[in-house]
VEXKOLPA-176239 format. One record per atom (N, C-alpha, C, CB): residue in three letters; x, y, z negated. Coordinates in steps of 0.001 Angstrom, whole numbers, padded with zeros to 6 digits, always signed. Glycine has a CB too. Layout:
ALAXYZ ...
This chain:
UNK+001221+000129+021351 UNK+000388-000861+020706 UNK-001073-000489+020961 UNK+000697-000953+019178 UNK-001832-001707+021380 UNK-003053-001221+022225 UNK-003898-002133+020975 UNK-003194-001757+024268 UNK-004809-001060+019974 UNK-005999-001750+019207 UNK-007473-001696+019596 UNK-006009-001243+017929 UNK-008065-002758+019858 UNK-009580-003484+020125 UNK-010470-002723+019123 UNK-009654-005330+019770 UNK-011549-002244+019892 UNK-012266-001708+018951 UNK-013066-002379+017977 UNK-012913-001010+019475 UNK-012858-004084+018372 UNK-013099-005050+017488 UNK-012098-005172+015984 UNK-012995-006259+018380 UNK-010785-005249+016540 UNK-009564-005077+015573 UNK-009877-003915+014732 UNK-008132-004833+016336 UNK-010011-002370+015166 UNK-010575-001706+014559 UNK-011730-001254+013459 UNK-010538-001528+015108 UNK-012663-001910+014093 UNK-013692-002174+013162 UNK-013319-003574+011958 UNK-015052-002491+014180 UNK-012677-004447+011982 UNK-012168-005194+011400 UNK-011282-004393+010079 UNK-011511-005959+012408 UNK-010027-003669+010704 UNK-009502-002740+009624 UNK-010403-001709+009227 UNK-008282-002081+010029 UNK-011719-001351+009301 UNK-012084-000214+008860 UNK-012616-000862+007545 UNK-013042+000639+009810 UNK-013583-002160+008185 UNK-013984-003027+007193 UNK-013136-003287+005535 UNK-013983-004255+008015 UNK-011906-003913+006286 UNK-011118-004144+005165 UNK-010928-002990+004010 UNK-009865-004494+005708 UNK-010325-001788+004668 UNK-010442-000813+004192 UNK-011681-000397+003499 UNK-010116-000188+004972 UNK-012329-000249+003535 UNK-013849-000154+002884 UNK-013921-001372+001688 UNK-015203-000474+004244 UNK-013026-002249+001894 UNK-013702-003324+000961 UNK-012623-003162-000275 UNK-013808-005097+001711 UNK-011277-003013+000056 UNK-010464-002843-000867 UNK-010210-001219-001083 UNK-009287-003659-000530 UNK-011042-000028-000969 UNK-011436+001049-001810 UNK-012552+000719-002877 UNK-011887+002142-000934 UNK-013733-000200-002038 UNK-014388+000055-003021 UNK-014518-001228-004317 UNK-015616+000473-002370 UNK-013331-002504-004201 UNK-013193-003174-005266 UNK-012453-002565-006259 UNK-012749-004262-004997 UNK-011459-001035-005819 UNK-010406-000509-006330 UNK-011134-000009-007902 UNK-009747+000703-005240 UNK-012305+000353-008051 UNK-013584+000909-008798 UNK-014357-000415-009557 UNK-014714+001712-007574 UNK-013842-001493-009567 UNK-014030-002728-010125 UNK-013376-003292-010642 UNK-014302-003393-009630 UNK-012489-003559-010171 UNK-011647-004640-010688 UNK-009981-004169-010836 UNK-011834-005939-009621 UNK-009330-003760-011863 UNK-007673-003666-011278 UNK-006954-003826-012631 UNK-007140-001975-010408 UNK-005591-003892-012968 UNK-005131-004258-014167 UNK-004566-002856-014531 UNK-004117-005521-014154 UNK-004629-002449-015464 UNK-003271-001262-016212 UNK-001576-002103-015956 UNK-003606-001076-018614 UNK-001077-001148-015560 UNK+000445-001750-015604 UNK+001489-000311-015692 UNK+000812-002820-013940 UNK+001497-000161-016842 UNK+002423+000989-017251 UNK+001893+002440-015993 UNK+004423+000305-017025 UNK+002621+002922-015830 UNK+002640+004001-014619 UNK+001589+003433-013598 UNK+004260+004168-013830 UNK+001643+002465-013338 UNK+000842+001869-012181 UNK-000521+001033-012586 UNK+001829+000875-011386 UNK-001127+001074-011239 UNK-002399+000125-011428 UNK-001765-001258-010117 UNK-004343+001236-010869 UNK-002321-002350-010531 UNK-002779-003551-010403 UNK-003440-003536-009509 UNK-003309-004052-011280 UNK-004020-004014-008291 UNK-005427-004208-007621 UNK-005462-005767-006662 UNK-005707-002702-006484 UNK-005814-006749-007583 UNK-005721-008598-006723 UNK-006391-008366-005863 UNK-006350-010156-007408 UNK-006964-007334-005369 UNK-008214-007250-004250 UNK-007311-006939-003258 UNK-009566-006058-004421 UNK-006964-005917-003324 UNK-005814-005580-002426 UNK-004581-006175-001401 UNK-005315-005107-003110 UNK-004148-007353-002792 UNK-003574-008462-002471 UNK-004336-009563-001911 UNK-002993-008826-003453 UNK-005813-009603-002178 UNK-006173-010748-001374 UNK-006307-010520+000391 UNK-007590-011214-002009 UNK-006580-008745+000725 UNK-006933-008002+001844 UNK-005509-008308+002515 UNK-007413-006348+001564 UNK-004198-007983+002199 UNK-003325-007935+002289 UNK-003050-008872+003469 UNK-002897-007987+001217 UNK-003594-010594+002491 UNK-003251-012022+003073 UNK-004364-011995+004182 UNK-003387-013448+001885 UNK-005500-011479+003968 UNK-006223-012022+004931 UNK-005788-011216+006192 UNK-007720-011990+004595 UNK-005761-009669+005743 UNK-005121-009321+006914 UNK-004611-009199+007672 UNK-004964-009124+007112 UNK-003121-009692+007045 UNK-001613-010341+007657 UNK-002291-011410+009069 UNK-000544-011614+006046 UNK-003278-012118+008284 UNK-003549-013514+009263 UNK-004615-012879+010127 UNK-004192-015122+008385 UNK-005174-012267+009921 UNK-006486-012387+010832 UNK-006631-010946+012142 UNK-008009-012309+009529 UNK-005399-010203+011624 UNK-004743-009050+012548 UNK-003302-008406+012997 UNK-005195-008138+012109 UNK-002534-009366+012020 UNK-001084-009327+012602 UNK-000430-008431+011285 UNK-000948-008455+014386 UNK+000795-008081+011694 UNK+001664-007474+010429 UNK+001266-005698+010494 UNK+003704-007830+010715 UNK+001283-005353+011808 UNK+001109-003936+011551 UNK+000171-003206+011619 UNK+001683-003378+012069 UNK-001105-004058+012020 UNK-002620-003490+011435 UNK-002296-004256+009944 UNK-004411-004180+012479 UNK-002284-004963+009064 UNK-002017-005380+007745 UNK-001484-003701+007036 UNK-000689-006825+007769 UNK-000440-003599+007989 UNK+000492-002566+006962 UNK-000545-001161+007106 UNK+002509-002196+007689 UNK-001101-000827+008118 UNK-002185+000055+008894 UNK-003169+000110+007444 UNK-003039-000837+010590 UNK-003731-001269+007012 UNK-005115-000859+006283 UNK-004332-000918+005032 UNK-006649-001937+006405 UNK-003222-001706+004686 UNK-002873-001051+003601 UNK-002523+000674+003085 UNK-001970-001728+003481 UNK-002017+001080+003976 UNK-001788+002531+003888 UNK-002725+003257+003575 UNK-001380+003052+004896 UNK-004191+002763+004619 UNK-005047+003625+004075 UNK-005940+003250+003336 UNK-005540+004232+004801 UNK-006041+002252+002289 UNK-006259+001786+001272 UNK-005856+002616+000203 UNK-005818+000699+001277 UNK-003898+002350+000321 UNK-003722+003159-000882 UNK-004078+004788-000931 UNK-002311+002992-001205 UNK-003933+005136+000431 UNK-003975+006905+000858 UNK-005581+007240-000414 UNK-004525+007298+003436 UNK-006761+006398+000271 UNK-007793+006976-000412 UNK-007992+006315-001660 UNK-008956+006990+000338 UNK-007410+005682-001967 UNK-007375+005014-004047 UNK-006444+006431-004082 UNK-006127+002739-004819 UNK-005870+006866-003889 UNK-005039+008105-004373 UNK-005697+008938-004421 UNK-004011+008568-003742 UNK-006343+009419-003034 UNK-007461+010901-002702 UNK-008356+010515-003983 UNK-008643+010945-000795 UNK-009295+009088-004207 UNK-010316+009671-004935 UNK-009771+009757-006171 UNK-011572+008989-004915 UNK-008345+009367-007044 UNK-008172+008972-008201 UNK-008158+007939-008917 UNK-008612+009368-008571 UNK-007984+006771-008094 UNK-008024+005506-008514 UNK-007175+004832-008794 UNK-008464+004938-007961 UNK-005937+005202-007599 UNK-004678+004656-007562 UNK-003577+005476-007840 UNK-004488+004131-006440 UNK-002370+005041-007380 UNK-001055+005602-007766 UNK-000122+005801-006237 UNK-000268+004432-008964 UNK+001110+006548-006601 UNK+001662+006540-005702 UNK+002466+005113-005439 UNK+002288+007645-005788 UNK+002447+003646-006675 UNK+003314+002537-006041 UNK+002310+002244-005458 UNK+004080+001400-006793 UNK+000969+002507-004933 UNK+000261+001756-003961 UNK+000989+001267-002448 UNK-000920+002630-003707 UNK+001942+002452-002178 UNK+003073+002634-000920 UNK+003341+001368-000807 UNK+004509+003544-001130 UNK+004619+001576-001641 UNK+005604+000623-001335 UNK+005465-001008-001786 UNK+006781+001198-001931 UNK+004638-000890-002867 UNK+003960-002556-002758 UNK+002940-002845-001800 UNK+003215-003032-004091 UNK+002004-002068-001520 UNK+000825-002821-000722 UNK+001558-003153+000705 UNK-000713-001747-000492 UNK+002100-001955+001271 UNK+002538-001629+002738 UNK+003851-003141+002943 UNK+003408+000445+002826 UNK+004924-003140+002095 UNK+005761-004170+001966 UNK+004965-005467+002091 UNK+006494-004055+000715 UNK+004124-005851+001051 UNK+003149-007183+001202 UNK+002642-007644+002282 UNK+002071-007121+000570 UNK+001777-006391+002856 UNK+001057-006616+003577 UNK+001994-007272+004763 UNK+000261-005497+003743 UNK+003158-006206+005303 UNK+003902-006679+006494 UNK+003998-007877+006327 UNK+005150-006161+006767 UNK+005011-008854+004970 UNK+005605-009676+004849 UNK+004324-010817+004803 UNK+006577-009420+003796 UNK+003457-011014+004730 UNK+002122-011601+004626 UNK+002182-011802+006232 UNK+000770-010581+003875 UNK+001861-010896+006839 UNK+001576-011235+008570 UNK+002749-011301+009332 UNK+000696-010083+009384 UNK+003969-011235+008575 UNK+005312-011647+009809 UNK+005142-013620+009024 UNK+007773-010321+009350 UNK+005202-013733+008129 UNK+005471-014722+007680 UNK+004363-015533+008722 UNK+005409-014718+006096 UNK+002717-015724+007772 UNK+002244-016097+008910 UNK+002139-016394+010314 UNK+001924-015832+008856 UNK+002910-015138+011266 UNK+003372-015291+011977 UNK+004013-016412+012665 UNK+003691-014692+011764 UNK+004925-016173+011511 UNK+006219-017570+011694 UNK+006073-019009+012091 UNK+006863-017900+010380 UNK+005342-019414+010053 UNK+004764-020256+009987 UNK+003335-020925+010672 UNK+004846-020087+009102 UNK+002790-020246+010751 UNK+001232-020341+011106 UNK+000460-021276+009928 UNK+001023-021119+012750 UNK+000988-020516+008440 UNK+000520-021406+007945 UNK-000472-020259+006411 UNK+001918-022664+007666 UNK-001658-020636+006255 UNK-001919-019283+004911 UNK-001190-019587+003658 UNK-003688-019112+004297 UNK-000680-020596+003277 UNK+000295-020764+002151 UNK+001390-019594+002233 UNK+001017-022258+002239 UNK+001939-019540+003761 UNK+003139-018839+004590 UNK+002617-017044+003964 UNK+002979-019227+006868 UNK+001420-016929+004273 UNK+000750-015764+004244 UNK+001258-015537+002477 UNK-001100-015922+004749 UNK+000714-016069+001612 UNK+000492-015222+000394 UNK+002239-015416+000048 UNK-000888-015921-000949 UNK+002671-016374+000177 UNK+004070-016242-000230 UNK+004989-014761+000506 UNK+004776-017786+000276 UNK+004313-014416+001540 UNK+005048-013311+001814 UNK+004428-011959+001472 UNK+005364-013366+003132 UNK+003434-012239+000577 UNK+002463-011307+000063 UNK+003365-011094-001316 UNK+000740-011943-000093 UNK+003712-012285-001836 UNK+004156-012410-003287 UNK+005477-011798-003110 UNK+004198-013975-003953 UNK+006596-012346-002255 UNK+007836-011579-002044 UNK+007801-010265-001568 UNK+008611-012203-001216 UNK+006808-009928-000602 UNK+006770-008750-000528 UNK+006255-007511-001138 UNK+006557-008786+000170 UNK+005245-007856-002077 UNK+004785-006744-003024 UNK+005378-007399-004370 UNK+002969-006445-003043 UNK+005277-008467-004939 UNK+005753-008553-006502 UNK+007170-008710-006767 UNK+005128-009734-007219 UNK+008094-008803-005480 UNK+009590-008364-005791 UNK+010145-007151-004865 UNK+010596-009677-005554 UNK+010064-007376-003665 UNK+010859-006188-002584 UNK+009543-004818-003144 UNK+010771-006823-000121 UNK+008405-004714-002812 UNK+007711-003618-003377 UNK+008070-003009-005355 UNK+006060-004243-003104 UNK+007899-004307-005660 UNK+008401-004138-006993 UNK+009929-003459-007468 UNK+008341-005457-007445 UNK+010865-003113-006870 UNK+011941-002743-006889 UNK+012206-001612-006511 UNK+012502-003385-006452 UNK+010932-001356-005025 UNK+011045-000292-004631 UNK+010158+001313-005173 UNK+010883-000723-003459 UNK+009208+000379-006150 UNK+008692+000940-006848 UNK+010019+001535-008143 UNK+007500+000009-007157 UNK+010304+001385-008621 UNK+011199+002083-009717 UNK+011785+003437-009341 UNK+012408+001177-010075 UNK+012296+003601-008047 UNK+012895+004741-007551 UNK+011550+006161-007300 UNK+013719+004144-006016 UNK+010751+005377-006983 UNK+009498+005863-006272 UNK+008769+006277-007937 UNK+008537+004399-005064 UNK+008553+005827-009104 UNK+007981+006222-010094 UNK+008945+007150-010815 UNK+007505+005149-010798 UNK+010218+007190-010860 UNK+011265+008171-011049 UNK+011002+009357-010427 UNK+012488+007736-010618 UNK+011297+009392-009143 UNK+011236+010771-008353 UNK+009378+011311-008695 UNK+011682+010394-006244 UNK+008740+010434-008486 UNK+007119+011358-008441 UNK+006860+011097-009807 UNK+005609+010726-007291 UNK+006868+010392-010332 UNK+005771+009912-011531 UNK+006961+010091-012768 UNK+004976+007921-011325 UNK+008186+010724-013114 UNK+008676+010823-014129 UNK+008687+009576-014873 UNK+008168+011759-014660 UNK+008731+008272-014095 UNK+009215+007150-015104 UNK+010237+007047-015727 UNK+009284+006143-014701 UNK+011001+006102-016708 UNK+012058+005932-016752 UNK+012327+004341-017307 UNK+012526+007031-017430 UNK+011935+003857-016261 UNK+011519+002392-016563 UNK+013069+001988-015993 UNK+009887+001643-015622 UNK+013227+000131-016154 UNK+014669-000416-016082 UNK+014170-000708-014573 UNK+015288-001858-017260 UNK+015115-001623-014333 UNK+014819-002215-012415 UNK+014019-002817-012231 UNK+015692-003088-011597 UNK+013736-004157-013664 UNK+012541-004864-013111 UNK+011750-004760-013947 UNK+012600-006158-012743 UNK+011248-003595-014358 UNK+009907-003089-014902 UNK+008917-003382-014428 UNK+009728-001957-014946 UNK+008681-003484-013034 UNK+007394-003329-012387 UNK+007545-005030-011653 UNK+007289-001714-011154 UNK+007947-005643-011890 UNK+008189-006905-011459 UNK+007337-007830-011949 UNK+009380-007267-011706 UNK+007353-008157-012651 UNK+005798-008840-013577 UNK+004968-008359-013694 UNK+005671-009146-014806 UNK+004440-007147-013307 UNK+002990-006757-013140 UNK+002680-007101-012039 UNK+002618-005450-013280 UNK+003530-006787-010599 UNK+003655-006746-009296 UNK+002991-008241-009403 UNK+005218-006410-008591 UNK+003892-009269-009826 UNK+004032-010576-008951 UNK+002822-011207-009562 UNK+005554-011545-009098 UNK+002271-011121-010885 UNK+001007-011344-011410 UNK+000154-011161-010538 UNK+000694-010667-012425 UNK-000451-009645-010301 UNK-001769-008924-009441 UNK-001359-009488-007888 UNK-001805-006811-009532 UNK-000427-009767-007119 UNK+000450-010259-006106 UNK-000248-011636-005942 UNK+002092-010290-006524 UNK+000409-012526-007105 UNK-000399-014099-007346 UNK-001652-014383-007284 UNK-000277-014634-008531 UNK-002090-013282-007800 UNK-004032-013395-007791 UNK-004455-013189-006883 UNK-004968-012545-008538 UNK-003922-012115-006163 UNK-004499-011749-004591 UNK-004092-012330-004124 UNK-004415-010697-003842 UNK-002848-013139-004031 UNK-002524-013903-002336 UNK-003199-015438-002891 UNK-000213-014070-001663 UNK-003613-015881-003926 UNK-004675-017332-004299 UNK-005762-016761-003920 UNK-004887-017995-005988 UNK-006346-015561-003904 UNK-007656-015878-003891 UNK-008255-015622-002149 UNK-008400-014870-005132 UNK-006976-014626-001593 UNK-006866-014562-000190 UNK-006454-015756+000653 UNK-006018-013597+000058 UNK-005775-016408+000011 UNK-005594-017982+000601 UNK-007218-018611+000512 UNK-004317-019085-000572 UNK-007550-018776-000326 UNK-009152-019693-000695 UNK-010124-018903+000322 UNK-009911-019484-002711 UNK-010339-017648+000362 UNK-010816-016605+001369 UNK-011091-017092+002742 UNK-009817-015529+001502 UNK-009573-017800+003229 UNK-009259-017845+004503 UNK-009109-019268+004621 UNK-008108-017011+004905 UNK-009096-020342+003639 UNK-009136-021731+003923 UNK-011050-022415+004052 UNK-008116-022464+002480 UNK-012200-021110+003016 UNK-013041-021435+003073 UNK-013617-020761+004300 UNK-013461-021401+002003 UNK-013402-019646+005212 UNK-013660-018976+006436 UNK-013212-019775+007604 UNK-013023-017668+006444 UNK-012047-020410+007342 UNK-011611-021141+008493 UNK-012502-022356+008405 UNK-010030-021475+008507 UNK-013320-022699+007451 UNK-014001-024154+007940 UNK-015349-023886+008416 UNK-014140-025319+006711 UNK-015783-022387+008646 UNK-016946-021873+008916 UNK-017084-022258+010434 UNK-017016-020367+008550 UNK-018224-022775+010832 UNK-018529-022795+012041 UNK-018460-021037+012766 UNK-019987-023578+012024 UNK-018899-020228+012269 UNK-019897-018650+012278 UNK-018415-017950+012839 UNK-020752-017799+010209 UNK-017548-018377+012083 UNK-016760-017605+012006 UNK-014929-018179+013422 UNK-016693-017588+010110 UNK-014782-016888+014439 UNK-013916-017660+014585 UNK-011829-017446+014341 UNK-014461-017914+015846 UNK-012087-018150+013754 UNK-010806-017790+013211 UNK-009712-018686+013266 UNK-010942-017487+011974 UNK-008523-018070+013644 UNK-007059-019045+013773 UNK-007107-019830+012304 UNK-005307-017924+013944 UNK-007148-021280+012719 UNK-006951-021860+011404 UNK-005726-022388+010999 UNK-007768-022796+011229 UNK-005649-023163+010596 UNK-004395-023544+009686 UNK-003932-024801+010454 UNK-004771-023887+007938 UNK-002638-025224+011165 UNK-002769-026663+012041 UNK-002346-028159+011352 UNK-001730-026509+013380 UNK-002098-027551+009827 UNK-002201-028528+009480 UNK-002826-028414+007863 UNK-000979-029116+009795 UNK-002802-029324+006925 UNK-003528-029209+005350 UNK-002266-028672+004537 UNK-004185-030937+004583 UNK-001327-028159+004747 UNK-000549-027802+003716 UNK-000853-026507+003406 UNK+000770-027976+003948 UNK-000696-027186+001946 UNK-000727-025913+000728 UNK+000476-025429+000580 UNK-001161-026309-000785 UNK-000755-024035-000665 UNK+001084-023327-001054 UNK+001710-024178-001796 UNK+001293-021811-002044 
């Protein structure tokens, strides 16, 4: 896999933007933190660099919300899950509705599930299966709406050039 030092600078960006909203904005959710920022990076990323730079800046998103103390260890398996399912979907579809819905299945249920095992073994939880499921799909919902609006108001930018949407459907 051959990355553009444009693509690059693109994920460094992202990365930079969802560490430093991590220090602003995020919800309490038992064992875990929340971050809609994350989820909005997630969607845009999926679309605007494919599934496995998506999963790329998620990782190191969560890596340094961890290093400085911000985040948790479900940063893993929800952000990294989202993110993929955000840019295969897109993919698919070619559509940003396509994007956050695979943001939402992929971090506020498949991440969400996979989180329980993952707060057991490290974090001494002892939460049920879908403990983390309604926090997930909440902070999930916010980020993939506001990463949709992100990328429906960027795509009408002259400035900017970006794969748009080929047709008006919403989520």
């Amino acid at each position: 896999m051959k990355i553009s030092v444009q693509k690059l600078t693109v994920m460094a960006m992202f990365v930079a933007i969802g560490t430093l909203a991590s220090h602003v904005f995020w919800i309490p959710a038992g064992v875990a933190k929340a971050f809609p920022v994350q989820h909005a990076i997630n969607v845009i990323a999926g679309v605007t660099l494919g599934p496995i730079p998506a999963v790329i800046v998620a990782f190191a998103i969560g890596l340094l919300r961890n290093l400085i103390g911000v985040g948790s260890l479900l940063a893993f398996p929800g952000g990294m899950i989202g993110a993929l399912l955000a840019g295969y979907f897109y993919k698919k579809a070619k559509t940003y509705g396509a994007a956050a819905a695979g943001e939402w299945i992929g971090t506020g249920v498949i991440g969400a599930v996979i989180a329980v095992p993952v707060a057991a073994l490290f974090l001494g939880s002892k939460t049920g299966a879908f403990f983390f499921i309604l926090p997930f799909l909440t902070s999930s919902v916010a980020g993939g709406i506001i990463g949709w609006v992100i990328l429906r108001l960027i795509g009408k930018s002259s400035f900017v050039n970006l794969k748009t949407e080929p047709s008006e459907k919403s989520i």
